[in-house]
N, C-alpha and C positions, 0 to 999 in steps of 0.2 A: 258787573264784569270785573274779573280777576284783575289788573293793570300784567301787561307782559313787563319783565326788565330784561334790560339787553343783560347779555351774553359777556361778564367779564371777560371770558378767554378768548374772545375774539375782538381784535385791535384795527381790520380791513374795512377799509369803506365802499364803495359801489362798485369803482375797480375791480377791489380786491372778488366780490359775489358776482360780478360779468366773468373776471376769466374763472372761477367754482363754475359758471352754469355753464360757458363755453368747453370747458375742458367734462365736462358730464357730458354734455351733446357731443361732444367728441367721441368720448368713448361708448357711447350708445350709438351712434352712428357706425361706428367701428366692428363692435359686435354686430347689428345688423348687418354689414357687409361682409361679415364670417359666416351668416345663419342661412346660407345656400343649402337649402334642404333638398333632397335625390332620396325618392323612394325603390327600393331597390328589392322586386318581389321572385324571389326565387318557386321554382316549382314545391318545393318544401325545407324544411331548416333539418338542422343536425345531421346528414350525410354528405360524405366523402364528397359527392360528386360540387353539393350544392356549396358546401362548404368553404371550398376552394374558389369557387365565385366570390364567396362573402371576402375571402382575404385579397381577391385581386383589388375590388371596387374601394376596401379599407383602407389598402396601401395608396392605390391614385389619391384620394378625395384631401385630405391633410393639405396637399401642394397646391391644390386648386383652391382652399377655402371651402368645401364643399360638406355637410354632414349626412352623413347616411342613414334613411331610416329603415332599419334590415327587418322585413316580416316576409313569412309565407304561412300556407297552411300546413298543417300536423302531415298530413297525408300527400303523395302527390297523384291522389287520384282525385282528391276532393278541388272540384273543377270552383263548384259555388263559392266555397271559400277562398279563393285566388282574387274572384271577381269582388268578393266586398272587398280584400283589401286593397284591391285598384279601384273603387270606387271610395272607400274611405280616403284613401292616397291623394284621391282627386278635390275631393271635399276639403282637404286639409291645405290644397293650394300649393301644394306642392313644385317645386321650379323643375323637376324633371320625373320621369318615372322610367326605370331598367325593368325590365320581367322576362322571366323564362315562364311561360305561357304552359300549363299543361295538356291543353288541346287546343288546338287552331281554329277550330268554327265557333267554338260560345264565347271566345276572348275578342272577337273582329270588334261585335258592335262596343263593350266596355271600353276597348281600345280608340276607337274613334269618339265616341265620347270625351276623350281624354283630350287628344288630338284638335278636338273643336273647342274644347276649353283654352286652347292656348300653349297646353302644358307639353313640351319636346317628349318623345319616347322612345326608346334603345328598345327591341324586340333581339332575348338572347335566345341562340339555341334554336328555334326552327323559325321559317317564312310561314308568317297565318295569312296569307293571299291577300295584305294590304298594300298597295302600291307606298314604295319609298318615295318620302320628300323631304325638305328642308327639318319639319318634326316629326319625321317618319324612319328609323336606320336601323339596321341591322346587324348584329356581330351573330354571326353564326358557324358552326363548326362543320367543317366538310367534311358533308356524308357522303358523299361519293366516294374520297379518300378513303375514306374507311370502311366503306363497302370491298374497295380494293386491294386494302390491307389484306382483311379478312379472306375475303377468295384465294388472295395469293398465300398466302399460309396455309391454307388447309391442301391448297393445290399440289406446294413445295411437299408439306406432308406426307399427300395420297400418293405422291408420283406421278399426278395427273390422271388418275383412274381408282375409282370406286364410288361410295354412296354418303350423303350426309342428311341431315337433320338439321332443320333453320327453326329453331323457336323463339318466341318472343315477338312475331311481328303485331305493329302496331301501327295500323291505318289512318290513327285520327290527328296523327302529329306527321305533316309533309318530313318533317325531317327523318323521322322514323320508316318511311313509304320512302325516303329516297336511298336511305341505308339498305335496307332489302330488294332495289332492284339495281341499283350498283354492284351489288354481291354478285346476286344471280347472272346479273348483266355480263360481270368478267369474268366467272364460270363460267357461262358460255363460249366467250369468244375465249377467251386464254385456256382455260380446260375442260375441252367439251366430253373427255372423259366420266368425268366428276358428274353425278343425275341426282336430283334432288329425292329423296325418297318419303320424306316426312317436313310437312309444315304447319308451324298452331299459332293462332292468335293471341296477343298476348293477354296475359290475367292481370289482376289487380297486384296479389300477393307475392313474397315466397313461396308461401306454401301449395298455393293452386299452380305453381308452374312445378315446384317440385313433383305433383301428382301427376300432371300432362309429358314432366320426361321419363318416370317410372311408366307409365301407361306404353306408351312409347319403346320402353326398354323391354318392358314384358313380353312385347309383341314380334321380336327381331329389332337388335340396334342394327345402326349404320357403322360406315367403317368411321363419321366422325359427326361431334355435334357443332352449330354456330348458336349462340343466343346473342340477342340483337338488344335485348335491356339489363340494366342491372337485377330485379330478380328473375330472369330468366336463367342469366349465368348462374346466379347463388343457385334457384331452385336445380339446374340439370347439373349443379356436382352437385349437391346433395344426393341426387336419384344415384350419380354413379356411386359414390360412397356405399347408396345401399343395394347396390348391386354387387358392390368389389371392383368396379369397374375401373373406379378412379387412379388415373397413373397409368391405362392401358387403353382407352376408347381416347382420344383426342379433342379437346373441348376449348374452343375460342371463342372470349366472349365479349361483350362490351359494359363501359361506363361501370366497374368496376373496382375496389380496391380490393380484390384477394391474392394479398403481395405473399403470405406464405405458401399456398398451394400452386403459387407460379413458381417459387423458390424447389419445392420441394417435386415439381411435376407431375401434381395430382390435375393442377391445370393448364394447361402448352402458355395459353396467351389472351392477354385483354387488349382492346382497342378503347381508349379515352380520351374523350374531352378536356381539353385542354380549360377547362372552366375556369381557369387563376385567370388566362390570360386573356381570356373571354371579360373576363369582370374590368381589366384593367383597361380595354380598350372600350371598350362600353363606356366606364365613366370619361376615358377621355372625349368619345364622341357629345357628350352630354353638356359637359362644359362648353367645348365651341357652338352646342345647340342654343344653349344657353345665352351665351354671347354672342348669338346672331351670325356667326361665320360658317362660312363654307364646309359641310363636310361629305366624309366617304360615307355615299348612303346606306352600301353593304360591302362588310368586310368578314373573308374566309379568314378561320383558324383552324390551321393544320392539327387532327389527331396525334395521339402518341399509340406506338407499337409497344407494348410492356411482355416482353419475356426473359427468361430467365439472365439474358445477357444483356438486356439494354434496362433491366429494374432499377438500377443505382446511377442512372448516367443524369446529367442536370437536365432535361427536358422533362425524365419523368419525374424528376424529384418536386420540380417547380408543381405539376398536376398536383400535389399530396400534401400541399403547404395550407394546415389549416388553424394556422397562427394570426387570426386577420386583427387580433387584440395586439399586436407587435408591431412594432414604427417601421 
């Protein structure tokens, strides 16, 4: 055996190597008291809408100690791939989970799994028919409001009298089913003028909704369109575009960012999700979930109205912040 020889450049005796290992346990202690991990699973990454969630949760988490581990699937139709990464999320032991769920019936059981692990969970964006508890909350955006929005804009529009077109509805997300009968709902009573003439299910794509508002336009348009998702809006301008239409049929739509054809009135108006501010209230329910305190088990966030005169005002600017890489 080699003999070790001590260490000329060091002069400290046992003292001196208790406070070395006290002051390492310290700052490993320290760091683990930073490494509050929150997985935080949007319906998909790199869009507007989702995007702006990423910057709210980014901005909270720093002040709480909190680190975010931001994943979702390529796609937001791809339901399977949402569910392994709430199941990876869960496996990884995660101190909380956030998600914007992209369909309410195949996320229930994933989600209670979670829930029975221990693990707190923020459900953003729609109610998937789990009762709220103590690890059970909600931040979700009101659909009713903006069911409301909408009706009342096309109404102000029509004068209270003519014909529209609602595409995009989507049955499998309650929040999506409460948007479309809120609409309808305040059409009715507010302007019973206004008759529904055409309605379509929503498609996966752009380009399959662009085909069902051409289909649609080829047929007799309405005096105005409503599309109730993001590519619903994109695909029915496109149709009008290629109809000529655009800038002369009326077209309100949601949860999108088409800030020049609002500017330029190829589009009247979008209704959006407030997702920054969804994201920031989310991680703060998470933190007191966390810490065992009391919280609001559901909490409404008010939509934004975006036309061409409320485009630059601070409510909607704050929807569009997707800077979540900035302090």
């Amino acid at each position: 055996m080699i003999p070790q020889r001590p260490n000329p450049k060091f002069r400290g005796g046992p003292a001196a190597l208790a406070g070395i290992a006290l002051a390492v346990i310290s700052c490993l202690a320290g760091c683990r008291a930073r490494e509050t991990l929150v997985a935080v699973i949007p319906r998909t990454c790199g869009t507007w809408l989702w995007e702006a969630e990423h910057t709210g949760v980014a901005r909270e988490a720093p002040s709480r100690r909190i680190n975010v581990y931001w994943n979702g699937p390529m796609r937001e139709d791809d339901v399977q791939a949402q569910i392994e990464i709430l199941s990876n999320a869960v496996q990884r032991n995660v101190a909380a989970v956030i998600i914007a769920p992209i369909q309410d019936l195949p996320l229930r059981t994933p989600l209670q799994h979670a829930i029975h692990a221990g693990i707190p969970v923020v459900v953003v964006a729609t109610d998937v028919g789990l009762p709220e508890d103590r690890k059970l909350a909600y931040v979700l955006n009101d659909e009713h409001a903006g069911g409301q929005l909408a009706a009342r804009r096309i109404g102000r529009m029509l004068h209270g009298a003519g014909t529209i077109a609602i595409l995009g509805i989507d049955k499998r997300l309650e929040s999506m089913a409460e948007r479309a009968r809120s609409l309808e709902s305040t059409l009715a009573d507010e302007f019973p003028g206004i008759h529904v003439m055409f309605r379509s299910l929503a498609v996966p794509t752009v380009s399959q909704e662009q085909q069902v508002a051409e289909q649609m336009l080829a047929n007799g348009h309405p005096d105005a369109i409503v599309t109730l998702s993001g590519q619903s809006t994109r695909g029915a301008l496109f149709a009008l575009i290629e109809f000529n239409l655009n800038g002369k049929l009326p077209l309100v739509g949601f949860d999108q960012n088409l800030l020049a054809p609002i500017r330029t009135g190829e589009l009247d108006s979008v209704i959006i999700q407030n997702t920054y501010r969804m994201g920031r209230v989310a991680m703060q329910t998470v933190f007191e979930q966390i810490a065992g305190n009391p919280i609001q088990s559901k909490i409404m966030v008010e939509p934004e109205l975006v036309t061409r005169e409320t485009i630059d005002s601070p409510g909607v600017r704050e929807t569009l912040d997707l800077s979540w890489w900035l302090p």
